[in-house]
N, C-alpha and C positions, 0 to 999 in steps of 0.2 A: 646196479648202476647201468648196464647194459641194458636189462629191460628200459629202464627209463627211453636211454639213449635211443634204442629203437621206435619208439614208441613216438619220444617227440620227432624222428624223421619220418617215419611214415604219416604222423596229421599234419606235417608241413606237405608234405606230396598231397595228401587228400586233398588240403586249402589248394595247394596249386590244380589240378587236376580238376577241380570243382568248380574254379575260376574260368578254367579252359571251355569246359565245357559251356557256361553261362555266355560265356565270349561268342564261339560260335552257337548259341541257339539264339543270338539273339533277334528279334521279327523283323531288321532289317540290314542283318548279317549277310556273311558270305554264304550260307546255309539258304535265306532267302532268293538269291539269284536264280533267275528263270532266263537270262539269256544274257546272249554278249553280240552286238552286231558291228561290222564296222562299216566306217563313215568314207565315200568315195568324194569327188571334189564339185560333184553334180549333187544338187535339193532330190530325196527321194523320201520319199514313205518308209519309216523302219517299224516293220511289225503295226504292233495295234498304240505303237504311241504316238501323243498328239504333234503336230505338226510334222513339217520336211526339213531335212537336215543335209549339210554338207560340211565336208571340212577341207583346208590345206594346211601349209606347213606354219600358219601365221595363227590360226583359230581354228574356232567350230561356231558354225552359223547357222541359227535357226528364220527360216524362213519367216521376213515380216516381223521378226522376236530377238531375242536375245544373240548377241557374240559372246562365246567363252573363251577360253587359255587354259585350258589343262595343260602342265607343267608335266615333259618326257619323265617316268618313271615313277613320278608320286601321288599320292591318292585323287581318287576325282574327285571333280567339281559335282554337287548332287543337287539334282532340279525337280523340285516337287513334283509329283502326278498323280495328285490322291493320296492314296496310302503310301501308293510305290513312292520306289527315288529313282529316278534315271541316273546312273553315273557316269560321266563324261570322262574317259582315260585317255591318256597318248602314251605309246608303248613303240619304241624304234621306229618313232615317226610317221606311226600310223595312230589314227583316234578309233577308239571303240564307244557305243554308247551300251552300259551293263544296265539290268533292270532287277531292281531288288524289290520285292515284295512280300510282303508277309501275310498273305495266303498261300503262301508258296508249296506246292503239293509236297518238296524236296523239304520243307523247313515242318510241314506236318509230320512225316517219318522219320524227323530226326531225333535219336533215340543216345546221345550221347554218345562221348570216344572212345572205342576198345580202346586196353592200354594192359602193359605186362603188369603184375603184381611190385610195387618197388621193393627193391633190395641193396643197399648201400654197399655190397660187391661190385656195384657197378657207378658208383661213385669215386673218381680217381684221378689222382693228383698226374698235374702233368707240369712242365717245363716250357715258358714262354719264351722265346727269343724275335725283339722285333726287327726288323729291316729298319738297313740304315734309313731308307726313303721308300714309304709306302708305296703303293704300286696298282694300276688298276687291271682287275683281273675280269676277264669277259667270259661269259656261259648261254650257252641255250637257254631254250626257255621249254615248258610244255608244250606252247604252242609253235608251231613250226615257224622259220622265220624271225620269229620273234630272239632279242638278244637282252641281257643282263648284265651292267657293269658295276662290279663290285673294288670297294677300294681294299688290297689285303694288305695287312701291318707287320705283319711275320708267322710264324711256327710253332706251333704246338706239340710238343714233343711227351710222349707218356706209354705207356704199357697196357694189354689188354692179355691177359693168360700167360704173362711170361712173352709177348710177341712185340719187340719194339714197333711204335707207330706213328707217324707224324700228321698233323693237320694244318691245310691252309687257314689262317683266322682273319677275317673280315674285320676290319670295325662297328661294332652294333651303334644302330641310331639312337640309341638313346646309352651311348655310354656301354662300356665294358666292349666285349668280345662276341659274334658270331661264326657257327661252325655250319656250314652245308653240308651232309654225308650221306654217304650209301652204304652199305654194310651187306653180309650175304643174307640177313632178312627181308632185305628192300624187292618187293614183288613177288617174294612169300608170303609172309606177315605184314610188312609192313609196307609203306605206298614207297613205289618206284623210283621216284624221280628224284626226293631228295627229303630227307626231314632235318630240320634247323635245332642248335642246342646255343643257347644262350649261356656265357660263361662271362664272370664276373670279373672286373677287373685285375690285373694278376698285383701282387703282394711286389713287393720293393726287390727280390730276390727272382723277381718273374715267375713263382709260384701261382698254381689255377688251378680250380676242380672243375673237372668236368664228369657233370653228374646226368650220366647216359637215361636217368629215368626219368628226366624234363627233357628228353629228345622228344622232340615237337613237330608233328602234322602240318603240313605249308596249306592254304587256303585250295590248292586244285585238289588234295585227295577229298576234300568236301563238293568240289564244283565242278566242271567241265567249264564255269563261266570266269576262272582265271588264267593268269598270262606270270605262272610262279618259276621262279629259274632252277635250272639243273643243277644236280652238285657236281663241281669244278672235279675233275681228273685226281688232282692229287687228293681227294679226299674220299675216297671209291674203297672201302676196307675190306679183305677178304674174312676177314671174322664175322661174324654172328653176334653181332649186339642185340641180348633180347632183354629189353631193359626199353621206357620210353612207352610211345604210344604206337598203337596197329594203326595199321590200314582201315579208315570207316568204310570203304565202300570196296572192297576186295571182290566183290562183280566186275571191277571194271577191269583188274589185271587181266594181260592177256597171256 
């Protein structure tokens, strides 16, 4: 029975894991991005694409062409250009224009996501307790300047080798729970700045697993052309979670 048991967790990680990867390889993913520029309040030439752009706090204008509204913090508006997409983002009030392309020399040597072997030791129940009134919690970002507001719902309370440990838990956009974390991997093995674990809604009794080996790479250890947020203070673990996915581009730690 064990074997079985095994057996069907580990091809549910491959399906997930295999998904991940298809997600990012896809020819106009975040693997595609070849640049990120941002937009001043003056018509200028960005790079080799067409027309002049400006922006302020109201839109993005393209000279003689289009007005958009990219909406602060959610996916951009995407404006054809051949192959490519230009993406139109706002990010604390500033616009970026990102350029996704799939001859992307970055999307050519993409070679899929290191990741630990999984091991269901690091699948582990934990204790949800929400706040009486959710609450918005603010984080850096990769990019300097740049800020992230996150709504937190409460506490996640669980054990890691016998070491009590707690987590701030986000509300996920699509339902359940998000965890931003760092762990003593993070700039070893794994990327820096923060990898994300999706936890499913908790059980009537606030019961949740949180299964360290769907710990999840955010879009900057794949780009330099994202704006992906830090993880929050309280969620900074001195353990060694090796469990989840590596760092794809481990050149870049310094």
């Amino acid at each position: 029975m064990t074997s079985i048991i095994t057996s069907t967790f580990e091809e549910a990680w491959n399906v997930w894991h295999a998904e991940r990867e298809t997600y990012y390889g896809d020819p106009l993913g975040w693997v595609s991005l070849t640049g990120i520029y941002w937009l001043t309040d003056e018509f200028e030439s960005i790079a080799d694409l067409p027309g002049r752009w400006r922006a302020d706090k109201n839109a993005v204008y393209v000279e003689g062409g289009d007005t958009l509204d990219p909406k602060e913090g959610a996916p951009g508006i995407l404006v054809e250009d051949g192959d490519r997409r230009i993406e139109v983002i706002r990010r604390t009030g500033s616009v970026a224009l990102r350029v996704h392309d799939p001859k992307s020399p970055h999307l050519q040597t993409f070679s899929g996501i290191p990741s630990y072997e999984p091991d269901e030791k690091w699948s582990v129940t934990g204790k949800f307790t929400p706040f009486e009134e959710s609450k918005i919690v603010t984080t850096g970002a990769v990019v300097e300047g740049l800020e992230h507001h996150h709504t937190a719902v409460g506490v996640i309370d669980f054990e890691i080798g016998g070491d009590a440990q707690q987590f701030l838990a986000f509300g996920g956009k699509a339902g359940g729970l998000q965890i931003l974390f760092t762990d003593a991997t993070s700039g070893v093995t794994t990327y820096p700045a923060a990898r994300s674990l999706a936890v499913a809604d908790p059980s009537d009794g606030g019961s949740v697993i949180l299964d360290f080996n769907r710990a999840s790479n955010l879009p900057c250890s794949f780009t330099d052309y994202a704006t992906c947020p830090l993880s929050p203070p309280e969620n900074r673990l001195t353990v060694a979670v090796e469990a989840g996915e590596k760092n794809p581009r481990p050149e870049t730690v310094q």
